[in-house]
SEFITI-111229 format. One record per atom (N, C-alpha, C, O, CB): atom name; residue in one letter; residue number from 1; x, y, z. Coordinates in steps of 0.2 Angstrom, whole numbers. Atoms other than C-alpha are relative to their C-alpha. Glycine has a CB too. Layout:
# residues N
['CA' 'a' NUM [X Y Z]] ...
END
This chain:
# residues 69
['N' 'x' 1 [-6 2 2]] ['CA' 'x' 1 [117 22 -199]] ['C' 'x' 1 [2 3 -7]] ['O' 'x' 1 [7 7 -7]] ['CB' 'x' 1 [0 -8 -1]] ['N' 'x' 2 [-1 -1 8]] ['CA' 'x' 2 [117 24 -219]] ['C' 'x' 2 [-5 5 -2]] ['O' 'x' 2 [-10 3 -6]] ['CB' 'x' 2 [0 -7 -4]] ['N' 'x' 3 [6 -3 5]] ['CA' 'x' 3 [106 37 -225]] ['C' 'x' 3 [0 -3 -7]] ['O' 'x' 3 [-6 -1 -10]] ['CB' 'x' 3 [3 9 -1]] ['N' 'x' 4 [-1 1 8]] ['CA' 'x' 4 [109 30 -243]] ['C' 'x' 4 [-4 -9 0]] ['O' 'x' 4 [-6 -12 -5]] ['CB' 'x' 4 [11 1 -4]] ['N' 'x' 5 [4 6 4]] ['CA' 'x' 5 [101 13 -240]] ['C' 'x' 5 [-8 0 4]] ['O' 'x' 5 [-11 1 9]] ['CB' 'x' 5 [6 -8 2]] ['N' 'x' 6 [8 -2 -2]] ['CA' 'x' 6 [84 12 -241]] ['C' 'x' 6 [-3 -6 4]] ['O' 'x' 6 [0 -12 5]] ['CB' 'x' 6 [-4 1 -7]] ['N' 'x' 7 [3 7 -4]] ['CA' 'x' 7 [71 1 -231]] ['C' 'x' 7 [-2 -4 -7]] ['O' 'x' 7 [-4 -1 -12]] ['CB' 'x' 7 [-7 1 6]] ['N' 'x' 8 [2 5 5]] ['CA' 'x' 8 [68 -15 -242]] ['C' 'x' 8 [-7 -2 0]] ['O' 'x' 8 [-10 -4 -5]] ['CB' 'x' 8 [4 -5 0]] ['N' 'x' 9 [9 2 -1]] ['CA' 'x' 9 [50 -19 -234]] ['C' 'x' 9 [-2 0 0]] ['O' 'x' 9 [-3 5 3]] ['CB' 'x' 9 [-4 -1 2]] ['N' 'x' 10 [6 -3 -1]] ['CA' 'x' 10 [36 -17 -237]] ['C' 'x' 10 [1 7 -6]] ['O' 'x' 10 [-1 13 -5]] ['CB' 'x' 10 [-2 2 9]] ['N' 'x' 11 [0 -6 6]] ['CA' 'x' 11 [39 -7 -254]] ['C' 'x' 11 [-5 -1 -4]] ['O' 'x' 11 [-8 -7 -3]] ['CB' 'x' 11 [6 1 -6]] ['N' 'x' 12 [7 1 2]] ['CA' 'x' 12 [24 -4 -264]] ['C' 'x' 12 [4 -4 -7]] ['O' 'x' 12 [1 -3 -12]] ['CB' 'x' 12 [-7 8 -1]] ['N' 'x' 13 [0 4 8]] ['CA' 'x' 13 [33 -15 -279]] ['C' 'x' 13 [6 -6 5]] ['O' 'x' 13 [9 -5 10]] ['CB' 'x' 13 [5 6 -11]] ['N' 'x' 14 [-4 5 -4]] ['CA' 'x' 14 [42 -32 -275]] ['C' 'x' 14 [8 4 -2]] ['O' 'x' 14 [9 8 -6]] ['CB' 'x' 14 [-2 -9 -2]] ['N' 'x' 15 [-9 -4 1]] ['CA' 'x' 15 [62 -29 -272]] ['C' 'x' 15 [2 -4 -5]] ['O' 'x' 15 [0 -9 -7]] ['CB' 'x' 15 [6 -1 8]] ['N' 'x' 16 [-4 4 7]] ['CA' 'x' 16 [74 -33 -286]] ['C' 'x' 16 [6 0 2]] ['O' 'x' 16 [9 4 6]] ['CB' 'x' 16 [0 5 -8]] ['N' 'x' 17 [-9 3 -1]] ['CA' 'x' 17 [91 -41 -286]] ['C' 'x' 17 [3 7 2]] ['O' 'x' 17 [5 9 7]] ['CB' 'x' 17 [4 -4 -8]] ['N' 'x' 18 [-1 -9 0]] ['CA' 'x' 18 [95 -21 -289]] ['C' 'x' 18 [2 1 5]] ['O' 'x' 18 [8 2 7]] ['CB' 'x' 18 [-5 5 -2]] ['N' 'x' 19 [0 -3 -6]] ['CA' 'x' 19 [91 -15 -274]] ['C' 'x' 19 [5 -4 6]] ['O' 'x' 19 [9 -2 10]] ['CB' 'x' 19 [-8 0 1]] ['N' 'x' 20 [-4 0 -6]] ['CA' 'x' 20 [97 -27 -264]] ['C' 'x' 20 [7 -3 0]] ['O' 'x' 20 [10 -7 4]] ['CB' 'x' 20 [-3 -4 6]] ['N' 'x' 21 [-7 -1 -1]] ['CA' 'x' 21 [113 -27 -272]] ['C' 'x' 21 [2 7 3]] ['O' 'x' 21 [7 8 7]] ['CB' 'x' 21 [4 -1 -7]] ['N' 'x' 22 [-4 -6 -3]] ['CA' 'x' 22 [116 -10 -268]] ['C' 'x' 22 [0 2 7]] ['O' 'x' 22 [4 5 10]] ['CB' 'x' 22 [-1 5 -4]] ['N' 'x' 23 [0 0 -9]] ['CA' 'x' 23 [110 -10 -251]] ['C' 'x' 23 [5 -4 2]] ['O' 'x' 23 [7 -2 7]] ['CB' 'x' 23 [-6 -2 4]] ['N' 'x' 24 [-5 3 -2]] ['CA' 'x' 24 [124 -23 -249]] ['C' 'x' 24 [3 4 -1]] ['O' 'x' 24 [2 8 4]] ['CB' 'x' 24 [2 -5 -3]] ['N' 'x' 25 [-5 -3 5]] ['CA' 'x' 25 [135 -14 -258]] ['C' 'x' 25 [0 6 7]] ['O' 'x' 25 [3 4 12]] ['CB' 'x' 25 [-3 2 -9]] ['N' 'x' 26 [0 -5 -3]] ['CA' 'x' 26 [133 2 -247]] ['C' 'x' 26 [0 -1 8]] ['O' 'x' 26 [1 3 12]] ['CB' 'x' 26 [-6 3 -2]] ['N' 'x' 27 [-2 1 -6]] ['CA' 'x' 27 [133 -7 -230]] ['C' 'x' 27 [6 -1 0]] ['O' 'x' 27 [8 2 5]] ['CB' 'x' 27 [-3 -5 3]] ['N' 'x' 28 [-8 2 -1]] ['CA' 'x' 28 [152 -14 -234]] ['C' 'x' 28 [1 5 1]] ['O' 'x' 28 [3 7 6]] ['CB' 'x' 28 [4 -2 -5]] ['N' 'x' 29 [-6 -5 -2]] ['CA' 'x' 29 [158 2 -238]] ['C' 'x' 29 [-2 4 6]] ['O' 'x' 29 [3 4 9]] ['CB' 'x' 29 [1 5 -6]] ['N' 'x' 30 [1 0 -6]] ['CA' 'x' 30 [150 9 -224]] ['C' 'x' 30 [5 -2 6]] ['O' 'x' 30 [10 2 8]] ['CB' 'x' 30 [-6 -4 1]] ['N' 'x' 31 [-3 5 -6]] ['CA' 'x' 31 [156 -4 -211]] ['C' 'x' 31 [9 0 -1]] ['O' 'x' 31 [13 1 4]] ['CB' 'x' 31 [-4 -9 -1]] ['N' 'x' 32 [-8 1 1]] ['CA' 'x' 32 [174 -6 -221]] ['C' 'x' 32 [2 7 2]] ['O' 'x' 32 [5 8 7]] ['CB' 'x' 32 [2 -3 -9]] ['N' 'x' 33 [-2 -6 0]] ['CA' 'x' 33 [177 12 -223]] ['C' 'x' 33 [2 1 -6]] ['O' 'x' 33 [5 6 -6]] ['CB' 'x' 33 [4 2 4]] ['N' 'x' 34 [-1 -1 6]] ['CA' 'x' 34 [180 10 -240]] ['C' 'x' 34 [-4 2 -6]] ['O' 'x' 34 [-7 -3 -8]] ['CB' 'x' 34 [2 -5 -1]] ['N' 'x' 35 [7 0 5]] ['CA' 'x' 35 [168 18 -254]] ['C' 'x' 35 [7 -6 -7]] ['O' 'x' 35 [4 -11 -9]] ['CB' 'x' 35 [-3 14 -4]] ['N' 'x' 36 [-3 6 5]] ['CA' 'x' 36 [182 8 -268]] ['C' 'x' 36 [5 -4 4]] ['O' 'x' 36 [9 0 7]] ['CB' 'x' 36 [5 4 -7]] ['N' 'x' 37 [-7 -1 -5]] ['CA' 'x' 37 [194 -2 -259]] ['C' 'x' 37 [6 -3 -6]] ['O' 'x' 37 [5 -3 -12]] ['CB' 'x' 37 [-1 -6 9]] ['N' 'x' 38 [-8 0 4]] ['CA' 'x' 38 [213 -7 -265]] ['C' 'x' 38 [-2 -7 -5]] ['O' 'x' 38 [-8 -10 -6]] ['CB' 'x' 38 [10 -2 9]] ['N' 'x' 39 [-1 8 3]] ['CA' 'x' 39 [217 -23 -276]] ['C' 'x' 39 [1 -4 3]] ['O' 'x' 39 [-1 -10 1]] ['CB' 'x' 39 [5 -2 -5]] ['N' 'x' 40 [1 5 -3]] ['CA' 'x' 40 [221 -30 -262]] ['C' 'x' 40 [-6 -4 5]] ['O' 'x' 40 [-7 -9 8]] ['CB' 'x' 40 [4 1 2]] ['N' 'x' 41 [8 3 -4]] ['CA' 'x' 41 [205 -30 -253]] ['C' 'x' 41 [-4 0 -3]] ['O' 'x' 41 [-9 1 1]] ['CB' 'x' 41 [-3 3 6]] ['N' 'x' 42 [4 1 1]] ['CA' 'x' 42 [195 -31 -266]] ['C' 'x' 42 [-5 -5 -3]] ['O' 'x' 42 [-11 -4 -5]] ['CB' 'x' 42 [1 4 -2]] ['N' 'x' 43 [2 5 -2]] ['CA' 'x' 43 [192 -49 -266]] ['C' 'x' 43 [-5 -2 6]] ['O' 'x' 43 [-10 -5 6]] ['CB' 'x' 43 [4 -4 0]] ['N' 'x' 44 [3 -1 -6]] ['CA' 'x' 44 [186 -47 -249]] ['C' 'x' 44 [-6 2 -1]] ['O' 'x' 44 [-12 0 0]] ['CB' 'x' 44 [3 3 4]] ['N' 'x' 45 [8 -7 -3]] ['CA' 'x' 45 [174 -32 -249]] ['C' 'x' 45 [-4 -3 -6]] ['O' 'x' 45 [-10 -4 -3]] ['CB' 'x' 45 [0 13 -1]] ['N' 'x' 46 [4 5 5]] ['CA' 'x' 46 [166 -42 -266]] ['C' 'x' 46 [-5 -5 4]] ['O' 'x' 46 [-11 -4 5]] ['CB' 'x' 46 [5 -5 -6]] ['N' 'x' 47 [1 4 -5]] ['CA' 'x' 47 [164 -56 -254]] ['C' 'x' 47 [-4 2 5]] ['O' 'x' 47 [-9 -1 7]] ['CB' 'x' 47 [6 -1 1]] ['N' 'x' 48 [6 -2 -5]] ['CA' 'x' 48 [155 -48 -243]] ['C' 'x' 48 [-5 4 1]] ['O' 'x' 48 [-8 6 6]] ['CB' 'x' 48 [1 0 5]] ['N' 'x' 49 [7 -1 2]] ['CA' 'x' 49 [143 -40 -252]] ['C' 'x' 49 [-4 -4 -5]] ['O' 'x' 49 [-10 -4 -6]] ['CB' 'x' 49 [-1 7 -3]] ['N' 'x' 50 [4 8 1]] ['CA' 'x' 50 [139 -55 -260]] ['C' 'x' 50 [-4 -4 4]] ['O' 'x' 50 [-10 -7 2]] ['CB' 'x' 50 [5 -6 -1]] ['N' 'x' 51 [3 5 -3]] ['CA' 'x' 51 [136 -63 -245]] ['C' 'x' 51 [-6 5 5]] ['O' 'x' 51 [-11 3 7]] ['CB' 'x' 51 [7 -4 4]] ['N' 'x' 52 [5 -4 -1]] ['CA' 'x' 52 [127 -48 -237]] ['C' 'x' 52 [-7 0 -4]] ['O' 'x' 52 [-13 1 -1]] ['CB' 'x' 52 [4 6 -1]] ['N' 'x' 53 [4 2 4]] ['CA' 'x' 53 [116 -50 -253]] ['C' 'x' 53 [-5 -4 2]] ['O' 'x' 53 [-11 -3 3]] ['CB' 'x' 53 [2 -1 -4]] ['N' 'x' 54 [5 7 -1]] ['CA' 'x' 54 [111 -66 -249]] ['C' 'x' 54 [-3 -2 6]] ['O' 'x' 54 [-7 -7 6]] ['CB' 'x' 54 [4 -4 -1]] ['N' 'x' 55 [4 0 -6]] ['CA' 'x' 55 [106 -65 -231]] ['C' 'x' 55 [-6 6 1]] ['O' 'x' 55 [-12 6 4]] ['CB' 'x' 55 [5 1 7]] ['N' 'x' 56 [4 -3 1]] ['CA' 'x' 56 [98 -51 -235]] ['C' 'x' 56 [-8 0 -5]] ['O' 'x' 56 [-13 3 -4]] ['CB' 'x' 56 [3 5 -1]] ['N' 'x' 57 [6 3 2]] ['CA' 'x' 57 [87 -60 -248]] ['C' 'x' 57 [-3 -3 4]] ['O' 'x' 57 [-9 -2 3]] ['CB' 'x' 57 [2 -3 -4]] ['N' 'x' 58 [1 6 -2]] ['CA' 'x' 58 [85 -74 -238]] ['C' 'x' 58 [-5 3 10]] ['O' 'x' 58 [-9 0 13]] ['CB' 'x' 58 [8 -5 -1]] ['N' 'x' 59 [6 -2 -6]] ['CA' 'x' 59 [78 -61 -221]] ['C' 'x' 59 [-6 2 -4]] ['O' 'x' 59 [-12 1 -3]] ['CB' 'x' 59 [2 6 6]] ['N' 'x' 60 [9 -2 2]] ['CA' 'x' 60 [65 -54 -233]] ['C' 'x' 60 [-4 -3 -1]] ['O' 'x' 60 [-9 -1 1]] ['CB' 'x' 60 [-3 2 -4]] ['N' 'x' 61 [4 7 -1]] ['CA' 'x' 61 [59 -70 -238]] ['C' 'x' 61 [-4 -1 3]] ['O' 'x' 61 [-10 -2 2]] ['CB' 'x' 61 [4 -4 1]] ['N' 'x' 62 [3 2 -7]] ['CA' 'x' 62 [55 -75 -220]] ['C' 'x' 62 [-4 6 1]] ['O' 'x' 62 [-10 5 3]] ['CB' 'x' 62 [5 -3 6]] ['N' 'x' 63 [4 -7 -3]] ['CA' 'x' 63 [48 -57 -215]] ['C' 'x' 63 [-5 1 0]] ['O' 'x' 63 [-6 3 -6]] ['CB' 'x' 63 [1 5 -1]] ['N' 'x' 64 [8 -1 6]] ['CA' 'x' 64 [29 -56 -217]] ['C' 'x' 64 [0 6 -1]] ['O' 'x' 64 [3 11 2]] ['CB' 'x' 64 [-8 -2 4]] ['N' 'x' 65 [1 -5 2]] ['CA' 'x' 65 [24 -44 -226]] ['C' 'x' 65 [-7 6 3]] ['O' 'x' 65 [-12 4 5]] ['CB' 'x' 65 [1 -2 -6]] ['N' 'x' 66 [7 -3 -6]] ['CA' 'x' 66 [13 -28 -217]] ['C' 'x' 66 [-6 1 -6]] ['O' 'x' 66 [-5 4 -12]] ['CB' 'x' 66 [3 10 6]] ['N' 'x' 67 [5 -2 5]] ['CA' 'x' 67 [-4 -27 -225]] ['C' 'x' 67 [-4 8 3]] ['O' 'x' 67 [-10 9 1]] ['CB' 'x' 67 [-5 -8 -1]] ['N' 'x' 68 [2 -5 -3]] ['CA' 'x' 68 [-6 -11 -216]] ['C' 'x' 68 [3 6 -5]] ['O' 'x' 68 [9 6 -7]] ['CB' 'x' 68 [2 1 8]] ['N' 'x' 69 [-5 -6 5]] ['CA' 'x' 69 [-2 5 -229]] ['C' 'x' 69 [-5 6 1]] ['O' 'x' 69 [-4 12 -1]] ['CB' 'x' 69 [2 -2 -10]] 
END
């Protein structure tokens, strides 16, 4: 899909807000087609790398982690 976003799992240091803002971040514009978008859509695309964020916190969470390396 995105060359630019990385896997979050299983990194040899735990993930930081950082990361999985910007992997949000990089799925919108992806999916939108927007790398900046307008003033008018930029309540939106905020919006849903906010909320991309937050599901994406919340699968790593549950995910076990692989003790295989």
């Amino acid at each position: 899909m995105c060359r630019s976003i990385k896997p979050l799992r299983n990194m040899d240091h735990p993930v930081t807000e950082q990361e999985i803002q910007e992997a949000a971040l990089q799925y919108v514009r992806k999916v939108s087609g927007y790398r900046k978008p307008s003033k008018a859509n930029e309540e939106a695309f905020q919006k849903a790398v906010n909320e991309v964020a937050e599901v994406t916190r919340k699968m790593l969470e549950m995910l076990p982690t692989s003790q295989a390396r």
